[in-house]
C-alpha positions in Angstrom: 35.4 50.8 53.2 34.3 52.9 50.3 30.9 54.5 50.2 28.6 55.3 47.3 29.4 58.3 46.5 33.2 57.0 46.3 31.9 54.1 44.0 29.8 57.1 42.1 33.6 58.7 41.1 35.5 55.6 39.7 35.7 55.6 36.4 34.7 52.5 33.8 38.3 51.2 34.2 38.4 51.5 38.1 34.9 50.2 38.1 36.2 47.1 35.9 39.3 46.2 37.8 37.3 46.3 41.4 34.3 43.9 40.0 37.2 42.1 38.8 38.7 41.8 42.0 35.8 41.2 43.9 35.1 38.2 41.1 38.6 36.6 41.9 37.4 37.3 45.7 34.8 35.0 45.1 36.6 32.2 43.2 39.5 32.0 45.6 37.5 32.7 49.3 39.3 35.4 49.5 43.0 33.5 49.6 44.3 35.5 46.7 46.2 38.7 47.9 47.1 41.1 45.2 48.5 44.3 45.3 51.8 45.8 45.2 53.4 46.2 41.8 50.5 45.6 39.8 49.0 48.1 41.3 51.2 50.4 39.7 50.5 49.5 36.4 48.4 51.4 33.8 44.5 50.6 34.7 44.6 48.9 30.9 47.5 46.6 32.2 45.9 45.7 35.5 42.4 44.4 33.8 44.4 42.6 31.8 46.3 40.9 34.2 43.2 40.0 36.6 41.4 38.4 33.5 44.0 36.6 33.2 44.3 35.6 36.7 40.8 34.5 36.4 41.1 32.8 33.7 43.5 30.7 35.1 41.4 30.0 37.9 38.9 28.8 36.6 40.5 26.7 33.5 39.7 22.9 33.6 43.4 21.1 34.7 45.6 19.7 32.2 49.3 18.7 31.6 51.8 19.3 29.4 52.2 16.1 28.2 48.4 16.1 27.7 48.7 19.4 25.5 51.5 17.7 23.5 49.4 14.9 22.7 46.6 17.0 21.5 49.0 18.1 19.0 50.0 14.3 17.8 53.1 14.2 19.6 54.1 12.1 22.7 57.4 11.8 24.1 58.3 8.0 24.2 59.7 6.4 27.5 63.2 7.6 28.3 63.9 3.8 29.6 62.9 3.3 25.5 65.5 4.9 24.2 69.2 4.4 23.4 71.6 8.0 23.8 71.2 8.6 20.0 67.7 8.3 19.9 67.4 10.0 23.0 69.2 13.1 21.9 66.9 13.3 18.4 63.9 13.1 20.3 64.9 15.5 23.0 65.6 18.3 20.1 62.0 17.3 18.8 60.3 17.7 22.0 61.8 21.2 23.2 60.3 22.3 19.0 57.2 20.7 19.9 57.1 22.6 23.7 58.2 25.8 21.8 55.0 25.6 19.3 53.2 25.7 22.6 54.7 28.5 23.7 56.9 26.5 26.1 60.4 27.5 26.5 63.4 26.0 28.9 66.2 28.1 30.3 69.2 26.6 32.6 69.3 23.1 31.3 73.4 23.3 30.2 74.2 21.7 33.9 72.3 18.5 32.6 73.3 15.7 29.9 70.3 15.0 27.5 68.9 12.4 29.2 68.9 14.1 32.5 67.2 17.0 30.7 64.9 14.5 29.0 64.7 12.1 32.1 63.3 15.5 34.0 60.8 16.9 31.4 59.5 13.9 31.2 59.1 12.2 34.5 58.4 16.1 36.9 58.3 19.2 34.7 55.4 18.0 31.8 53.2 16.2 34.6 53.0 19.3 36.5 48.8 20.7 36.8 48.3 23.4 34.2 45.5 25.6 33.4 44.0 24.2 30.3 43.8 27.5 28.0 45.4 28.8 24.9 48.3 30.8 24.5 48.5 33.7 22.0 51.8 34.8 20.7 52.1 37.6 23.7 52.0 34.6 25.9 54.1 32.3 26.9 55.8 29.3 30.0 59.2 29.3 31.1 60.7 26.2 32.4 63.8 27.0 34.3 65.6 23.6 35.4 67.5 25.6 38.1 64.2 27.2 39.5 62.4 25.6 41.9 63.7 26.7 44.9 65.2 23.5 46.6 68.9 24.0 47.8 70.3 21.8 45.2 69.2 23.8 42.4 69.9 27.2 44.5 73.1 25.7 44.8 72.6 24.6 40.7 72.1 28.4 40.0 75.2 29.9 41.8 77.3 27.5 40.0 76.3 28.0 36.7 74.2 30.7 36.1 74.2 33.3 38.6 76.1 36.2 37.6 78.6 38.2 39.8 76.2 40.9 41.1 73.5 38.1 42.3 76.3 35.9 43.8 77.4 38.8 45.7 73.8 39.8 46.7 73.3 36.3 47.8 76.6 36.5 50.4 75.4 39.4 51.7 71.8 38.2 52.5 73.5 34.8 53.7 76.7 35.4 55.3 76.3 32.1 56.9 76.4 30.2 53.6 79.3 28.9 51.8 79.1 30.7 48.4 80.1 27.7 45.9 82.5 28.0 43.2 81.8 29.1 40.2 81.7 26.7 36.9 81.6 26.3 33.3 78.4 24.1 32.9 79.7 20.9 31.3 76.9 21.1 28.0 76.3 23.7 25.7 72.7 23.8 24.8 70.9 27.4 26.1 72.1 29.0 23.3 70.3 27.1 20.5 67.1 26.8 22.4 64.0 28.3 21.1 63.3 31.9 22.4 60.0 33.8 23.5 59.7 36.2 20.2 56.7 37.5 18.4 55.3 34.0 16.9 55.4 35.5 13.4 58.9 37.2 13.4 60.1 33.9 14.7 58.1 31.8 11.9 59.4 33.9 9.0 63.0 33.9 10.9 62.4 29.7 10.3 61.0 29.8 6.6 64.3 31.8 5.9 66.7 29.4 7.8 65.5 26.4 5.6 64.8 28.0 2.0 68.5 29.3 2.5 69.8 26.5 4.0 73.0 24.1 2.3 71.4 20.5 2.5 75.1 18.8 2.4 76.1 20.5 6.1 76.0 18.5 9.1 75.1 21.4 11.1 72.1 23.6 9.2 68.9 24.1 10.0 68.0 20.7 7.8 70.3 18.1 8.6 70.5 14.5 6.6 71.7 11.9 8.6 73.7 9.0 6.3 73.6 6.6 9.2 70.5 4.9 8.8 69.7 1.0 9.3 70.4 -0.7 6.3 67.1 -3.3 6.8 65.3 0.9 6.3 66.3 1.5 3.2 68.8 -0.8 1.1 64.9 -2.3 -0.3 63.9 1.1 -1.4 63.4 1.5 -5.4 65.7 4.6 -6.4 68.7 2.8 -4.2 68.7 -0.5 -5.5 68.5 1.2 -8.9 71.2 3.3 -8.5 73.0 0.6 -7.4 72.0 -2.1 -9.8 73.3 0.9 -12.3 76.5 1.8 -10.8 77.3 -2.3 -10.2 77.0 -2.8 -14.0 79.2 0.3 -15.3 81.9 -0.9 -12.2 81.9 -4.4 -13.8 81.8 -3.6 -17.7 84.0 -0.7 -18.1 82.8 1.7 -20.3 79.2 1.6 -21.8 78.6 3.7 -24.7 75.6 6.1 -24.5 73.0 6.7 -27.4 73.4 9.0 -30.3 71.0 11.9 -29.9 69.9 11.4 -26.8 73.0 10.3 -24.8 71.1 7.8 -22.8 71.8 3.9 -21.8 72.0 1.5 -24.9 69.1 -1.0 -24.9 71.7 -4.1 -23.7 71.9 -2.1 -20.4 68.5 -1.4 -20.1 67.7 -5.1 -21.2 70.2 -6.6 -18.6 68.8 -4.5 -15.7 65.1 -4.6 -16.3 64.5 -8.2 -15.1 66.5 -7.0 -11.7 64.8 -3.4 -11.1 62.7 -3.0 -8.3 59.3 -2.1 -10.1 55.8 -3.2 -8.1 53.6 -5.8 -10.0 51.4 -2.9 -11.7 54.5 -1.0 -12.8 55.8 -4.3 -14.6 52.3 -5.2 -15.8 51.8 -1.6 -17.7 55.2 -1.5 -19.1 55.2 -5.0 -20.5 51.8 -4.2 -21.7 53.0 -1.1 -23.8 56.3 -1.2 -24.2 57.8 -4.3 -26.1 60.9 -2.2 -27.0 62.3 -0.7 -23.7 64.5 2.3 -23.9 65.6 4.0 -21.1 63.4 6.8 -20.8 60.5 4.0 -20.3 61.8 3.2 -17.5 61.1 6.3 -15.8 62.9 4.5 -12.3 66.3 3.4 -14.4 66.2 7.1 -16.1 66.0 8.7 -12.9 68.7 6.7 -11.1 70.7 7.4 -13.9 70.7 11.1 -13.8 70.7 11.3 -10.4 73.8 8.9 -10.3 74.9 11.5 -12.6 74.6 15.2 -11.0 75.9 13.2 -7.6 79.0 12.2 -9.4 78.6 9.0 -8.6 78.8 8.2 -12.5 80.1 10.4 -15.7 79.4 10.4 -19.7 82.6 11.2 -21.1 83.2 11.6 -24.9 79.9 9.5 -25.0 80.6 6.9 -22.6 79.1 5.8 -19.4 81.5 5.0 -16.8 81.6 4.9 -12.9 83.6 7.5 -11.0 86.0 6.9 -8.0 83.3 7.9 -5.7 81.2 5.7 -6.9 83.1 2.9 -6.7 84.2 3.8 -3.0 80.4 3.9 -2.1 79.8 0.8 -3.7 82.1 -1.3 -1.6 82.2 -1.8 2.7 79.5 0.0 4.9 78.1 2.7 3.2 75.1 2.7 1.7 73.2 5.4 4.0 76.0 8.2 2.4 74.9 6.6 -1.2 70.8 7.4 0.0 72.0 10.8 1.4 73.9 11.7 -1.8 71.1 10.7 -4.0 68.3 12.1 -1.9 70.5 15.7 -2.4 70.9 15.2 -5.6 67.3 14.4 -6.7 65.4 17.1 -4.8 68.5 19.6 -5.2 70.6 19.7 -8.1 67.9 18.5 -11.0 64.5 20.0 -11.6 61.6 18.3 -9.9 59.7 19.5 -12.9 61.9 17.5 -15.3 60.2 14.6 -13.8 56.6 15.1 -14.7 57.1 17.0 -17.5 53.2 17.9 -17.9 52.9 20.5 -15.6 54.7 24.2 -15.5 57.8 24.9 -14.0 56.0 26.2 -10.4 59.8 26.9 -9.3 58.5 28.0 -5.6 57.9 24.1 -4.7 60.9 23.3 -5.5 62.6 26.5 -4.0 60.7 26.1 -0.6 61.1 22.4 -0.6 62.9 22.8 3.2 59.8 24.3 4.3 57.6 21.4 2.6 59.2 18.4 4.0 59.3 20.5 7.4 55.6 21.1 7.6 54.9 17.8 6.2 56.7 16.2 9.3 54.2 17.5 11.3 51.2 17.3 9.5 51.5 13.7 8.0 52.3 11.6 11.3 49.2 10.4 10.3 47.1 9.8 6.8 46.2 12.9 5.3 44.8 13.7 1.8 45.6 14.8 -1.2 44.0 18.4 -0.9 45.0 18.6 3.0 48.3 17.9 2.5 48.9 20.3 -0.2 47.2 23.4 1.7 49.3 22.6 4.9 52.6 22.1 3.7 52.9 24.9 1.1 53.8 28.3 2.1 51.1 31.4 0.8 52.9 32.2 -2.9 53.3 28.5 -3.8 50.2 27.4 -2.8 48.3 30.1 -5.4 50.4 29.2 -8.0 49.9 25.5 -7.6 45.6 26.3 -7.3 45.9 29.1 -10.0 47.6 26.1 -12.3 44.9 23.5 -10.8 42.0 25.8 -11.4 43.4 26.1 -15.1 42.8 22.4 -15.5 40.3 20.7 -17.4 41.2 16.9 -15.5 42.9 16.3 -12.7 42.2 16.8 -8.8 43.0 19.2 -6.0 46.5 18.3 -4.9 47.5 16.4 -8.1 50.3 18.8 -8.9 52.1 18.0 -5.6 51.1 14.2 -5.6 53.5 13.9 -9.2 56.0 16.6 -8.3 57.0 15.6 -4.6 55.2 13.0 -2.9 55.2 10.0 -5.2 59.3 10.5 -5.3 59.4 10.9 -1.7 57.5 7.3 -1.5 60.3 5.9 -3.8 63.1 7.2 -1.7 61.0 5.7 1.2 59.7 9.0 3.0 56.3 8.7 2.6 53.7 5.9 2.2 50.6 6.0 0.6 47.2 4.6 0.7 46.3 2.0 -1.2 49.8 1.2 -1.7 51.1 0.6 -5.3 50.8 -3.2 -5.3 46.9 -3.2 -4.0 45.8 -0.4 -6.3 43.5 -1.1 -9.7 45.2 0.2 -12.6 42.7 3.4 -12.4 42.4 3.6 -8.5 43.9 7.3 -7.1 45.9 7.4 -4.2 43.9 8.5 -1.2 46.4 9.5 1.6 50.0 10.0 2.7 51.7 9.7 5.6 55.2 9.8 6.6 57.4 6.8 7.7 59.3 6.3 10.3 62.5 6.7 7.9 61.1 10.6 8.0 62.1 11.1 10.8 65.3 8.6 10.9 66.9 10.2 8.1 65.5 14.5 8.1 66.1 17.1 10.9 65.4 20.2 11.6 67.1 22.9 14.1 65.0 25.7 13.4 62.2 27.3 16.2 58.9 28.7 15.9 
């Protein structure tokens, strides 16, 4: 035992790390027995460590799967979920584990549903200590780590390398060292890692603003095999179709001097069969008795989009439909038509074309990866106007867009996004928005968005944070 005059010595640090220890005493009746290598740390390092200790001692209890809720996220019932599904969701809940700071290791001996089967049923239920984790913190789950002999015998397998299989032998001559194996999955290497929270952020942003839309295996990824009751309803696709059926059957369609768009027979034979809501039709018929194509803002759209997808060409001032249009036109294959449109729209024509009333603001447009990411996690449920446009946008886009909104003499916060991005992503069936167009007055504003579940049917996203 120490006596005064020892206590009298220790400086502030020593002082700090034995009330410390004496507090942890206290907490644990005396259980807890520290020492060895953290004793050898810098005195800095050692208070650290016992607050943290503490810390975790006396945190309320919680769960994984309680801390992923919290967040908006829950992972549905493995029994719930067919292999494809099962493997989208499993991708989105290691993301969603990796926000936490919760990162798996040894998981290529498992399928995806034994991974997900195991997350979801042992390693998310597990008792936690309820506290935050900064960006210098962080959980490991290792699916060959918990000691038993089948995953000891999981490890040496698959993941031991030569000097620990040797070490093992030597400390167990008794055993039967098993053979090594190639684990039968490939996933370690594209799960998240523990980095600095913003390297790994800005190592993301990069990842999508650079990324090629039309690869199957980028950090965004469209999927073009989506349920046709999802989408073949949804306004720009049964225009674009409607548009494409009608070159197809009449051959060549001559375009308008000037302005090179559809004749008014065209527009005329379609208008009756395009997909506009009741307060669309109403306004039009109201103030438009002649209807030229660029009235129809939906048919103009379509068209151009039909046009930088290839889908159809004006040639020597005639509208006709390409091969590839054709080809998507007949059999099973309308979820490529959505994907190539949806590429096409956001992608290879200005978004700023659309509205025409507002500045170029190229960064939305540039960054729109980013967008649609964030707003996947921010819009599971309704969010407004002003929210939505603060918490999707990255830093440089979002003072441009409230520089230009400041500038205005109407208007509202958020406006600038609502007819640049998030009205098109309702027609293309992304979003939804509340009151929807056919319950709205002719002056009501939209108050919230929210994603659908075609979000997350059709967009994906391989990129960590």
């Amino acid at each position: 035992m120490r006596d005064d005059a020892e206590f009298d010595e220790e400086t502030p640090e020593e002082r700090r790390i034995r009330q410390l220890r004496n507090q942890l005493d206290e907490i644990t009746g005396g259980e807890m027995i520290l020492g060895g290598p953290d004793d050898k740390l810098p005195l800095d390092m050692q208070i650290s460590f016992l607050e943290r200790v503490i810390q975790h001692e006396l945190a309320p209890r919680t769960s994984w799967h309680e801390k992923l809720k919290a967040t908006g996220y829950s992972m549905p019932d493995p029994d719930s979920l067919d292999d494809e599904a099962l493997g989208i969701e499993l991708w989105q809940a290691i993301q969603r584990l990796a926000e936490l700071r919760v990162f798996l290791f040894s998981t290529d001996h498992l399928s995806d549903r034994a991974l997900y089967e195991e997350l979801y049923t042992e390693h998310l239920n597990d008792d936690i200590p309820d506290i935050p984790m900064d960006e210098d913190s962080a959980c490991h789950i290792d699916l060959a780590g918990s000691g038993s002999e089948e995953d000891i015998h999981t490890w040496l397998t698959y993941y031991a390398r030569d000097e620990d299989r040797e070490l093992w032998q030597t400390e167990y001559p008794d055993e039967t060292l098993p053979p090594r194996r190639q684990p039968p999955f490939d996933r370690d290497q594209y799960l998240p890692k523990r980095e600095s929270g913003s390297e790994v952020l800005a190592q993301a942003i990069d990842q999508l603003i650079c990324a090629d839309w039309e690869k199957d295996d980028g950090p965004i990824r469209l999927s073009n095999q989506l349920p046709h009751a999802a989408i073949e309803h949804l306004p720009i696709l049964v225009t674009a179709r409607l548009l494409m059926e009608h070159l197809r059957d009449t051959a060549k369609v001559k375009a308008t001097a000037g302005l090179g768009n559809l004749p008014r027979r065209v527009v005329s034979a379609l208008y009756d069969k395009l997909p506009f809501t009741t307060h669309e039709r109403d306004v039009l018929d109201r103030f438009s008795k002649v209807k030229n194509e660029e009235d129809l803002w939906l048919l103009h759209a379509a068209r151009i989009t039909c046009e930088a997808a290839r889908l159809i060409k004006k040639q020597k001032g005639y509208f006709s439909i390409t091969k590839t249009g054709r080809d998507l036109l007949s059999g099973d294959r309308v979820g490529e038509l959505y994907r190539m449109l949806f590429i096409s729209f956001f992608r290879k024509i200005s978004l700023a074309y659309h509205d025409r009333l507002r500045p170029d603001l190229p960064g939305i447009q540039d960054s729109l990866a980013v967008i649609l990411w964030r707003l996947g996690m921010v819009a599971q449920d309704w969010i407004t106007l002003e929210d939505l446009t603060h918490q999707t946008l990255l830093p440089f886009v979002l003072n441009e867009v409230i520089e230009f909104e400041s500038s205005m003499t109407y208007g509202k916060p958020g406006e600038t996004l609502e007819y640049r991005l998030w009205r098109h992503l309702c027609k293309f069936g992304l979003l939804e928005q509340d009151p929807p167009d056919d319950d709205r007055d002719f002056m009501q504003e939209v108050q919230a968005y929210r994603v659908t579940p075609l979000f997350e049917q059709f967009l994906h996203f391989n990129v960590t944070i």
